[in-house]
MIDO-332684 format. One line per 10 residues: their letters; for each residue x, z negated, y of C-alpha. Coordinates in steps of 0.25 Angstrom, whole numbers, plus 2048, in hexadecimal, padded with zeros to 3 digits. Layout:
// MIDO-332684
A) X/Z/Y | ...;
This chain:
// MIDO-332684
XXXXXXXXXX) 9F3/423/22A | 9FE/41B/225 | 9F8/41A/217 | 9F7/42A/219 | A04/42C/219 | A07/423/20E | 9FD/42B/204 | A04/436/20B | A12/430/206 | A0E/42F/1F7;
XXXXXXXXXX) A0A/43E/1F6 | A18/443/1FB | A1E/43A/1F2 | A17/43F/1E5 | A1B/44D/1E9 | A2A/44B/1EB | A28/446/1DD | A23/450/1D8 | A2F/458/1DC | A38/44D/1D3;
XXXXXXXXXX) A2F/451/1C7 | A31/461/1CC | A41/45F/1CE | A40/457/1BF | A39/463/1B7 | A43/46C/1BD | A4E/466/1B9 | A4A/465/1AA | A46/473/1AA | A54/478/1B3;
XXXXXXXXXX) A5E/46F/1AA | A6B/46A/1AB | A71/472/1B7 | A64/46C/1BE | A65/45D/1BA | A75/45F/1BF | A71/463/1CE | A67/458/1CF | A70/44E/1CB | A7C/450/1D4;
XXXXXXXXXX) A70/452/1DE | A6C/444/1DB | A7A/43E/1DA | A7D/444/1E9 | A70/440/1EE | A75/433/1F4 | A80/43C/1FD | A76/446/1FF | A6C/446/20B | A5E/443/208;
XXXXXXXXXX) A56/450/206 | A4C/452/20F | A3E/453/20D | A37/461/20D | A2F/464/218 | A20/465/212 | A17/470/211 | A0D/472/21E | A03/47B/222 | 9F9/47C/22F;
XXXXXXXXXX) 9EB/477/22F | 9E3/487/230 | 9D5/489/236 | 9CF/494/22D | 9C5/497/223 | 9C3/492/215 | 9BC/498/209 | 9B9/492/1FB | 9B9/49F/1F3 | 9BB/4A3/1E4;
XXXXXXXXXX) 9BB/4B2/1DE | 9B3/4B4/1D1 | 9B2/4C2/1CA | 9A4/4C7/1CA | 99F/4D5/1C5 | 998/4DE/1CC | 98A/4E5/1C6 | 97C/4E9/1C9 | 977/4DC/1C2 | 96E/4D7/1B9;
XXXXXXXXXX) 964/4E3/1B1 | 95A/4E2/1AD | 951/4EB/1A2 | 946/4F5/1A9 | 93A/4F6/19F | 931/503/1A0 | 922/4FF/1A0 | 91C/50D/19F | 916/514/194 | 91D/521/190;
XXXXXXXXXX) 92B/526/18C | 936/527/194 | 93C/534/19B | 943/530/1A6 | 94E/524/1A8 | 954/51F/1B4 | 963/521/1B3 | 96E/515/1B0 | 975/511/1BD | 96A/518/1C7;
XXXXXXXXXX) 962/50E/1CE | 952/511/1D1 | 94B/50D/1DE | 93C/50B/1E2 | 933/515/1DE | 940/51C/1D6 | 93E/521/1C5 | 942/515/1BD | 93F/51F/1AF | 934/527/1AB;
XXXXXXXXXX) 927/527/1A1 | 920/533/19D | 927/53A/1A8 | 920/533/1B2 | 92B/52A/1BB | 92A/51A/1BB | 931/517/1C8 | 937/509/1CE | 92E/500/1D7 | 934/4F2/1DE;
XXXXXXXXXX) 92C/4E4/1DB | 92C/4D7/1D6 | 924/4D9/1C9 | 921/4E5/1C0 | 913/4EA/1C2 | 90A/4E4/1B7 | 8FE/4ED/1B5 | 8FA/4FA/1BA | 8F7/4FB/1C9 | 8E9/504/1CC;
XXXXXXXXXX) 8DC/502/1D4 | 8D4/4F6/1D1 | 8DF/4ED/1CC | 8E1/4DE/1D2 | 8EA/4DB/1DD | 8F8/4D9/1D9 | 908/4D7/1DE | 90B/4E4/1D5 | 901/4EB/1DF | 90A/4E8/1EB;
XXXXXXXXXX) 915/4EB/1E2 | 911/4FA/1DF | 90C/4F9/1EE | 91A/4F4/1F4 | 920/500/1EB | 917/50B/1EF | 919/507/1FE | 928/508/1FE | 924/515/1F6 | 91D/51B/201;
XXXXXXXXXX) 911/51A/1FB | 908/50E/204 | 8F9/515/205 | 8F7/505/202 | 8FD/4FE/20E | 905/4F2/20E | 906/4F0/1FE | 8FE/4E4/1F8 | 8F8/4DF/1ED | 8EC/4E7/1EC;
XXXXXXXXXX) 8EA/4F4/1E5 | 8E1/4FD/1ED | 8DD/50C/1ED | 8EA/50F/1F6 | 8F3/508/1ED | 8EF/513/1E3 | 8EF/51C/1ED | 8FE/519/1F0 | 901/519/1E1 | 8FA/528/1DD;
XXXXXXXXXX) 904/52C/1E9 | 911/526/1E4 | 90C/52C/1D7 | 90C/53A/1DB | 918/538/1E3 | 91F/533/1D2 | 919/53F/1CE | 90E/536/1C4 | 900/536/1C4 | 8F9/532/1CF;
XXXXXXXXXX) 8F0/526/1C9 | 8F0/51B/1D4 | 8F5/512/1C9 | 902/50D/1C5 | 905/506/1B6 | 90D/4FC/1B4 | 919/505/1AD | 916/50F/1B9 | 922/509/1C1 | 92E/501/1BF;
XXXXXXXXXX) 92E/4F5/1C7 | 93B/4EE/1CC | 941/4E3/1D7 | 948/4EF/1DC | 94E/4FB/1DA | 959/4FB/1CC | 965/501/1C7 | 963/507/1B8 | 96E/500/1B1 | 96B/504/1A3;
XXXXXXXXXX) 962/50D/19B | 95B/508/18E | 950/513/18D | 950/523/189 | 947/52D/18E | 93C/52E/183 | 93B/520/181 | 92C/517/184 | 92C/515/192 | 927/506/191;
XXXXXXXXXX) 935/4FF/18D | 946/4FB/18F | 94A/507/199 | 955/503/1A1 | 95C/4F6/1A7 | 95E/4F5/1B4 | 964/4ED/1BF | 963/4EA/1D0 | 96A/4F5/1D7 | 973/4EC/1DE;
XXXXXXXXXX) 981/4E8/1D8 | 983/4D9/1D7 | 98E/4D0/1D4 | 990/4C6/1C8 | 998/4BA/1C6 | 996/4B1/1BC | 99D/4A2/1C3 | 9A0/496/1BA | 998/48A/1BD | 9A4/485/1C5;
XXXXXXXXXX) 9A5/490/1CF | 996/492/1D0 | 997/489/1DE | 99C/497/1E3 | 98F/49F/1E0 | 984/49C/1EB | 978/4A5/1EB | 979/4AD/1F9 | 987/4A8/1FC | 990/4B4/200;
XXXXXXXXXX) 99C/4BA/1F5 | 9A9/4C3/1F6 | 9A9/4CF/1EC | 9B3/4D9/1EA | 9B1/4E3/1E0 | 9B9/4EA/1D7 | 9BA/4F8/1DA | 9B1/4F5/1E6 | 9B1/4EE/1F4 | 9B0/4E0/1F9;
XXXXXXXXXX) 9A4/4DB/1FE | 99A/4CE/1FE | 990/4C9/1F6 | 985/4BF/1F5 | 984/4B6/1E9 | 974/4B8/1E5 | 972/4B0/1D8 | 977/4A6/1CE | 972/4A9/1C0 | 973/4A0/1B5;
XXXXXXXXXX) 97F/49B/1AE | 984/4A1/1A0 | 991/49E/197 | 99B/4A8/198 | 9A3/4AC/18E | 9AE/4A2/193 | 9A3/497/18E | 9A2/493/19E | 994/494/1A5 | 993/49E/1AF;
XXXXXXXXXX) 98A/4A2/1BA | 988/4B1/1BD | 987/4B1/1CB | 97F/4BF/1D2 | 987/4C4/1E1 | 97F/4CF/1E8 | 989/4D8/1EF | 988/4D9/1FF | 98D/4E7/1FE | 98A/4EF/1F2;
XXXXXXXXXX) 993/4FB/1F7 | 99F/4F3/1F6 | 99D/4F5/1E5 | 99A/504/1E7 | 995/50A/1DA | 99D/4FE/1D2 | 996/4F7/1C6 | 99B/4ED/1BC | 9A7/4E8/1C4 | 9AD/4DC/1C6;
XXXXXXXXXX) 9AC/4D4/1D4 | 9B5/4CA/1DA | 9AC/4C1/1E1 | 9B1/4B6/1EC | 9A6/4AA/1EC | 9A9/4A1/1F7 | 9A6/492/1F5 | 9A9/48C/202 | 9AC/492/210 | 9B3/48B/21D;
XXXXXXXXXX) 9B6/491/22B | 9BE/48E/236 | 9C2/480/22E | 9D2/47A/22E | 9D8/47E/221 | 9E5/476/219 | 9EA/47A/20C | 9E6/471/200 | 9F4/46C/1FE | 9F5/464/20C;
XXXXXXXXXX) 9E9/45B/208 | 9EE/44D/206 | 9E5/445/1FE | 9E3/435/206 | 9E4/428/1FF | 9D6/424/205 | 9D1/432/201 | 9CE/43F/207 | 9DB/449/20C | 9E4/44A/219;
XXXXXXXXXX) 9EE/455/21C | 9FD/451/221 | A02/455/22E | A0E/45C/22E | A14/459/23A | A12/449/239 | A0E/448/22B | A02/440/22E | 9F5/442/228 | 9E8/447/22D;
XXXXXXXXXX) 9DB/445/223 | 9D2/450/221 | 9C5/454/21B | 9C5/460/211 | 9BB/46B/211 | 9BB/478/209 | 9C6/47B/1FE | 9C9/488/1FB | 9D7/490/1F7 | 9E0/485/1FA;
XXXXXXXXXX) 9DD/481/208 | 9D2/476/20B | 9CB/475/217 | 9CE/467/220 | 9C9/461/22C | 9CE/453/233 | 9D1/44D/23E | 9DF/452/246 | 9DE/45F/23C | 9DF/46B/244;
XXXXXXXXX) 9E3/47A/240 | 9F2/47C/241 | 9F6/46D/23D | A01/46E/234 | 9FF/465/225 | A06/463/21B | A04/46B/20E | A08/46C/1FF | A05/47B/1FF;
């Protein structure tokens, strides 16, 4: 503990030196009047009483929580889009409307005036569907959609087309108002993941119905930051974020993918990175606006907590804090940094324990 001390020593010593170098620099900028006062407080010095030594800064040892957090600006939008291709023969004479968003079994656009509405799946169909064909996962599809429809003469939708899938189609085809065939083509239907908000419309009314009609995106808005390579130890895929919107609320998101790395216009790399929000009534009807998004690094609860400045690096290696009442020194172990303060643990610190400081 003695050789503690002694590393101790050096540190205060250094620091009433810097004050010399302080009191130098003020001089030379001050001038004469300055260099004056100092000297007749030198000359004096030997009759005047030794000045005593400031008290130093303390503060307690807290038990509490700690956060490694940094805010980034993100802006909020629907997402990617993506281009929606029309695959029936005909000419156009009905377009859904920019900014409306189509659901199961709604009109995407019209051919001939027959409607082409949306179905959910994982691929789009890839040949007609009618009696006599070969089993297939677009059967289930057609089958999965008709179902949620209301239109199940078929039972549990599978991969095989049978007389009572036709049956179900010739009856969702009356219900559209088309011919009731019992088979449905390829450009019949417009087949998506999910449901899609209209963000754009390319085609007029008049146009072939098999080509470019409209981009579209998911119907859910998401968030978007694009992180430098040094920051991206923030983004985790499924860790939680802070959002609060511009123009709107605060709420919570959940970091949902990393995409790849591009240069920005600064010449750095960045990585975009997609946030889903938790609550999407906390951006009401906003679109296009920017997001301050709080990503935390590192979390502590319930842990003792020093400021930065009371860390006293050892001779042998590794810190200890100062007591304040007898300036003794008490090693620690550090944890998490975050916003000046440090998490410590060791043994004889307990919460309350007054230290000495810098700040």
């Amino acid at each position: 503990m003695a050789e503690q001390e002694e590393g101790l020593t050096a540190p205060r010593r250094r620091r009433r030196g810097r004050w010399l170098v302080v009191a130098l620099v003020v001089v030379a900028v001050l001038g004469t009047g300055s260099v004056v006062v100092l000297t007749r407080v030198a000359a004096n010095a030997s009759n005047a009483t030794p000045p005593r030594a400031e008290p130093p800064d303390t503060t307690a040892v807290r038990k509490g929580d700690l956060a490694d957090q940094q805010t980034v600006t993100g802006s909020l939008a629907y997402g990617t889009e993506w281009s929606l291709q029309g695959r029936k023969q005909g000419t156009v004479t009905g377009l859904s409307e920019a900014g409306s968003v189509v659901e199961r079994g709604q009109n995407v656009y019209s051919v001939d005036a027959k409607q082409v509405p949306l179905f959910y799946g994982h691929l789009p169909l890839y040949r007609d569907l009618q009696t006599d064909m070969s089993s297939g996962p677009d059967v289930k599809i057609v089958e999965e959609n008709l179902k949620e429809l209301g239109f199940d003469d078929f039972g549990e939708p599978d991969e095989k087309f049978t007389f009572w899938t036709a049956t179900a189609i010739k009856k969702w085809q009356k219900a559209l108002g088309v011919e009731q065939t019992g088979v449905l083509a390829v450009g019949d239907v417009v087949v998506q993941a999910g449901p899609v908000r209209i963000s754009s419309v390319s085609a007029q009314l008049g146009a072939p119905g098999a080509g470019d009609l409209m981009k579209v995106t998911g119907t859910q808005r998401v968030v978007t930051v694009d992180l430098e390579s040094s920051k991206l130890r923030l983004a985790k895929v499924g860790e939680k974020v802070g959002l609060t919107i511009t123009g709107g609320g605060t709420t919570t998101g959940t970091i949902a993918s990393l995409g790849k790395a591009v240069e920005g216009q600064d010449g750095k790399a960045k990585t975009p990175v997609t946030i889903t929000l938790d609550d999407q009534a906390a951006a009401g009807t906003l679109d296009s606006v920017s997001v301050s998004v709080v990503f935390t690094a590192g979390k502590k609860q319930g842990v003792l907590i020093v400021p930065v400045g009371a860390l006293l690096a050892l001779a042998e290696g590794g810190y200890a804090v100062e007591t304040a009442d007898d300036r003794k020194l008490v090693p620690v172990t550090t944890g998490l940094f975050a916003k000046g303060e440090v998490e410590v643990s060791g043994d004889g610190l307990t919460e309350g324990l007054k230290v000495v400081t810098t700040s």
